[in-house]
N, C-alpha and C positions, 0 to 999 in steps of 0.2 A: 475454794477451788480444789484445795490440796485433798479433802474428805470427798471430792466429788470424782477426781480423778482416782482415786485408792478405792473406789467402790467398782467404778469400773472394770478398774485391772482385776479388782476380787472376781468379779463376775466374766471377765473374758479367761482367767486361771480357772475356775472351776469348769468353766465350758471345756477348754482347750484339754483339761485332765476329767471332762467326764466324772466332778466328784463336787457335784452340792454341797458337800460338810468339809469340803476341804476350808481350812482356817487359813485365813490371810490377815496380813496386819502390816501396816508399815517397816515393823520392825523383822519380818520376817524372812529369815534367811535361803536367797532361792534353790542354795546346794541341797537346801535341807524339806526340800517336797520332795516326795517320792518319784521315779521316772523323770527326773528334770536333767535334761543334759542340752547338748546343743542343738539339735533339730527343736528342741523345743523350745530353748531362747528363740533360733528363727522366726517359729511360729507364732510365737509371743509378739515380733516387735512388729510382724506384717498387719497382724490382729490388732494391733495398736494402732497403726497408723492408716486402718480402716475403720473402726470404731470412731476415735478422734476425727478423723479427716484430714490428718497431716500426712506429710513426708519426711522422712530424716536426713541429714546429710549423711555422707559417709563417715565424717567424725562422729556424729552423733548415734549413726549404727553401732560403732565401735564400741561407745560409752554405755549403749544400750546391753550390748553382747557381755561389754565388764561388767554390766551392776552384778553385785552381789546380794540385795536387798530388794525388794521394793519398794522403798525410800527412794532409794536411788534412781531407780525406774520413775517413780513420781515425780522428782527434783526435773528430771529429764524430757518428760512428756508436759511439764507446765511452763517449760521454758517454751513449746513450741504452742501451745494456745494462747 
């Protein structure tokens, strides 16, 4: 499931940044895309939880907002399918 949700988010990051070669990986660090700051966490977590079909709590918006990883993002979005 963990491979299945990280392709996803690969594929809603490149959409969201407009960049097919953009490299994503579990291990990768979200400060470190180009143009990533916070209007684009936002967009990140609404895109998630329309892709998925979930909701987040507000804690778990929060947790969303702190990843620094996409790991972490993953750890988070598979706790909720």
């Amino acid at each position: 499931m963990r491979e299945d949700i990280l392709a996803g988010l690969r594929e809603l990051l490149r959409s969201n940044f407009e960049d097919e070669s953009l490299v994503i990986t579990a291990d990768t660090v979200l400060d470190d895309i180009e143009d990533w700051d916070s209007m684009e966490m936002v967009a990140v977590i609404s895109m998630t939880e329309s892709y998925y079909g979930i909701h987040y709590s507000v804690e778990e918006t929060i947790a969303m907002s702190n990843a620094k990883t996409v790991a972490e993002m993953v750890d988070i979005i598979s706790q909720k399918l």
